[in-house]
BAFI-3210 file (N, C-alpha, C; in Angstrom, 3 decimals, decimal comma, padded with zeros to 6 digits):
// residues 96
n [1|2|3|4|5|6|7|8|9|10|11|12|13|14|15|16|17|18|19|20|21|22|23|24|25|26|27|28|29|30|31|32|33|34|35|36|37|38|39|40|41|42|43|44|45|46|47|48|49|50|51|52|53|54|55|56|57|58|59|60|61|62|63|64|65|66|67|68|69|70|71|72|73|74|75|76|77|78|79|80|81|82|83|84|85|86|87|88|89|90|91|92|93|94|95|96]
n.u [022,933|025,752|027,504|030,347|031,132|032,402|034,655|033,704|031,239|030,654|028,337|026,987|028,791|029,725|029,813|031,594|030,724|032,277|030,428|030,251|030,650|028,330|029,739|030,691|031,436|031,209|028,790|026,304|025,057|022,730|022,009|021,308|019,405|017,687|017,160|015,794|013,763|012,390|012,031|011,038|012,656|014,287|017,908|019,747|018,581|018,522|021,109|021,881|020,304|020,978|023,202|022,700|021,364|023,922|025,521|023,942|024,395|027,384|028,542|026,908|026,377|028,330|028,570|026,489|026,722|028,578|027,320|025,638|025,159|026,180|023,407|022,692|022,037|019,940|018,211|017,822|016,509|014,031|013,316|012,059|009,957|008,251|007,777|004,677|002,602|002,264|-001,044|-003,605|-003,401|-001,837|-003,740|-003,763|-002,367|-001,961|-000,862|-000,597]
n.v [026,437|026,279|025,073|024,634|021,412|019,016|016,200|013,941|014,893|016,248|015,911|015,628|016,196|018,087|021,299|023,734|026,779|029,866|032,001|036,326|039,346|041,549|042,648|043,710|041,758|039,350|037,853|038,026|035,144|035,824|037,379|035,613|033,867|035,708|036,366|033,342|033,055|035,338|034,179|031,776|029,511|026,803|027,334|026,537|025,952|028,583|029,100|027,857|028,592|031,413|031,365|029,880|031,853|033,920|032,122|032,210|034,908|035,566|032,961|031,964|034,176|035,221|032,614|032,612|034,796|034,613|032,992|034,222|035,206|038,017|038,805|037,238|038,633|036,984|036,678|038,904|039,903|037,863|038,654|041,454|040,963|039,323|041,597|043,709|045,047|048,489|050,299|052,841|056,348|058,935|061,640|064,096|065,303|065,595|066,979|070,815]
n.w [-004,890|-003,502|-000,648|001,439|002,627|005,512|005,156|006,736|008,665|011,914|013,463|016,257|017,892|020,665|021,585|023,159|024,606|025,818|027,084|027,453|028,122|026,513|023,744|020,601|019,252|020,931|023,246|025,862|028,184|029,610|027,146|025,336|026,265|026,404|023,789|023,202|024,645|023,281|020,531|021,296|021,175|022,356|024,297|022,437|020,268|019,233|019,054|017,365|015,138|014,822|013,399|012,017|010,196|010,202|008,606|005,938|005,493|005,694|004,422|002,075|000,777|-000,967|-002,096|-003,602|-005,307|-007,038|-008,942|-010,779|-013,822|-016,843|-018,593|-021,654|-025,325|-026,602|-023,805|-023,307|-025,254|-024,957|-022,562|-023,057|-024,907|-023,402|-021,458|-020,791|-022,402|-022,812|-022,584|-023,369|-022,729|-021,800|-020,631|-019,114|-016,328|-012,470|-011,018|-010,591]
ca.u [023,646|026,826|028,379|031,469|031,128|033,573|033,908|033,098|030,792|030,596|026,994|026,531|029,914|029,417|030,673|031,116|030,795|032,121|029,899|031,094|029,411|027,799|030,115|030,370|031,604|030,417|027,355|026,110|024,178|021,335|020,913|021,175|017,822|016,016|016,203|015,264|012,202|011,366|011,746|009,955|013,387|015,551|019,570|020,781|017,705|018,530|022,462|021,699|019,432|021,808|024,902|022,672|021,801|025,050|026,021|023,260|024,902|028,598|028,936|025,677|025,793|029,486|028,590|025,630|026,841|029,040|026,158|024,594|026,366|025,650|022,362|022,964|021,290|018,635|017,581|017,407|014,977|012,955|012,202|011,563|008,986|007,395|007,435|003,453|002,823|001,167|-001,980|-004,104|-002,664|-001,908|-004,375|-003,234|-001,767|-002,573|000,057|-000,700]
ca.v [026,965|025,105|024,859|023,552|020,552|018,541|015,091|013,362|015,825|016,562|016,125|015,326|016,377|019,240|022,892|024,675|028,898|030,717|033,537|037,407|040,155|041,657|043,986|043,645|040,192|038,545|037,797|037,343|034,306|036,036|037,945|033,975|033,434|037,009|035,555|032,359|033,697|035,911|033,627|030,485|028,404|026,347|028,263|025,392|026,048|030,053|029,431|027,112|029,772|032,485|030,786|029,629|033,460|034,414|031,570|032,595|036,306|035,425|032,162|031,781|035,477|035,070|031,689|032,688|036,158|033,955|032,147|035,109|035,925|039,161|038,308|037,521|039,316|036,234|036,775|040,265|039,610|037,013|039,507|042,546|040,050|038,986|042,799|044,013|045,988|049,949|050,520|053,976|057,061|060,161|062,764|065,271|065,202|065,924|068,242|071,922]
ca.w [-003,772|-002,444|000,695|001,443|003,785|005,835|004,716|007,960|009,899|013,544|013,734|017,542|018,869|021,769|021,322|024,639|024,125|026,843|027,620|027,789|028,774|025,405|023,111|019,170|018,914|021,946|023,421|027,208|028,752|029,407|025,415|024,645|027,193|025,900|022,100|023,227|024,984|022,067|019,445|021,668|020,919|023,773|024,339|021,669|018,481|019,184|018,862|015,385|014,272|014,787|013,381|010,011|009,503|009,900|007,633|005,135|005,384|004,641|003,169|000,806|-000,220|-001,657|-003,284|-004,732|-006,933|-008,490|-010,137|-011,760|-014,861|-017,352|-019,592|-023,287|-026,071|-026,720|-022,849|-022,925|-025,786|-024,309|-021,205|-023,627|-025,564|-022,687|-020,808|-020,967|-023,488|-021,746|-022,945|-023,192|-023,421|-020,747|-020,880|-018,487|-014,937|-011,326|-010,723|-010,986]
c.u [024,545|027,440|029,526|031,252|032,407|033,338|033,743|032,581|030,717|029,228|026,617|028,039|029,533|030,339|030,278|031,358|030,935|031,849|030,699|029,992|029,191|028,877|029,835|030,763|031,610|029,406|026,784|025,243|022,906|021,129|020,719|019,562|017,110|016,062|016,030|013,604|011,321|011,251|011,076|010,987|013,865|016,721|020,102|019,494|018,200|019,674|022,648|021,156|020,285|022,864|023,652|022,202|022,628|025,861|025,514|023,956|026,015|028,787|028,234|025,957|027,128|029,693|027,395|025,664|027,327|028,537|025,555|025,502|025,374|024,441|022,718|021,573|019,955|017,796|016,997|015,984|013,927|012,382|011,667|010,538|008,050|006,974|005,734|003,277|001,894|-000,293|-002,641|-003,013|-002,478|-002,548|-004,076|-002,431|-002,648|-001,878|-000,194|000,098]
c.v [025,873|025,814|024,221|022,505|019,479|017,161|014,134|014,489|015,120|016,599|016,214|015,722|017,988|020,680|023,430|026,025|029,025|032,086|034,259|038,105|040,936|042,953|043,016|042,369|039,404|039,011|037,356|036,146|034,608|037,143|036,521|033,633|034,891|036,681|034,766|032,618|034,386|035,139|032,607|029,174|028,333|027,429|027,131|025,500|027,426|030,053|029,073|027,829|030,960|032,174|030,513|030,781|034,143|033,701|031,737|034,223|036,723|034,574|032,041|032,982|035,637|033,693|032,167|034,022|035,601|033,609|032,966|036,006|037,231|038,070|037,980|038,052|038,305|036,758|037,644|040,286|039,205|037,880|040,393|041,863|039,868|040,278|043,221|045,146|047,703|049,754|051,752|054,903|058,598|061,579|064,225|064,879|065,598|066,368|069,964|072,636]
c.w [-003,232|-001,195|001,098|002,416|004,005|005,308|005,513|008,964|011,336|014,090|015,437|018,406|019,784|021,349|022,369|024,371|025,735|026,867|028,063|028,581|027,089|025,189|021,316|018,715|019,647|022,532|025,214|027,196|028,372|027,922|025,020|024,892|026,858|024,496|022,261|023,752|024,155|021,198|020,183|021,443|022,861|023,308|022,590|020,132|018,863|018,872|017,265|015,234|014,022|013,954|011,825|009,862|009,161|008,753|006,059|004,371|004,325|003,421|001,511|000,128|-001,478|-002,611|-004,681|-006,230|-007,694|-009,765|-010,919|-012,570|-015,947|-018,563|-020,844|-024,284|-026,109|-025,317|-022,606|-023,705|-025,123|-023,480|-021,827|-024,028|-024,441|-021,400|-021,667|-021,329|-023,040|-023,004|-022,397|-023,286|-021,996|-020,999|-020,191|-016,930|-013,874|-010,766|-011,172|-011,654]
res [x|x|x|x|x|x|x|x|x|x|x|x|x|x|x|x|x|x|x|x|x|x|x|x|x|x|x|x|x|x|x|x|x|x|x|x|x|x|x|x|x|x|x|x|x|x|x|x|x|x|x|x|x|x|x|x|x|x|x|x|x|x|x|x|x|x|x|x|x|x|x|x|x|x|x|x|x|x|x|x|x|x|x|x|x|x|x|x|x|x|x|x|x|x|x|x]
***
């Protein structure tokens, strides 16, 4: 899994959010302090938590399809080979 990163991060530099009142792409004060209360974080682990889900969502989910290319015939083997082979036999049903 990659990420793009900057090449001198911002580790400790401040980000001020100015609070709305809650519609579809902003967020009030207090929903900040009712998921902090439910989850048991401070306002500042609930905003990083939110922000790496959302980063998990977009960025990761668009790096990672890349990585998964179509099977080749050997692979397909290998899983058929190692799929568990049924055993016994169907005697009747339980459907009328």
């Amino acid at each position: 899994m990659t990420v793009a990163t900057v090449t001198k991060p911002d580790v400790r530099k401040p980000l001020v959010v100015n609070f709305k009142e809650d519609t579809l792409t902003t967020v009030s004060r207090a929903t900040v302090r009712t998921l902090s209360d439910r989850l048991g974080f401070n306002d500042t682990q609930t905003v990083l938590y939110a922000l790496a889900r959302l980063r998990d969502e977009v960025i990761v989910a668009e790096v990672d399809s890349d990585d998964f290319k179509p099977l080749t015939k050997k692979q397909h083997a290998v899983i058929a080979h190692a799929e568990p082979k049924t055993r016994g036999r169907v005697i009747g049903t339980l459907l009328p």
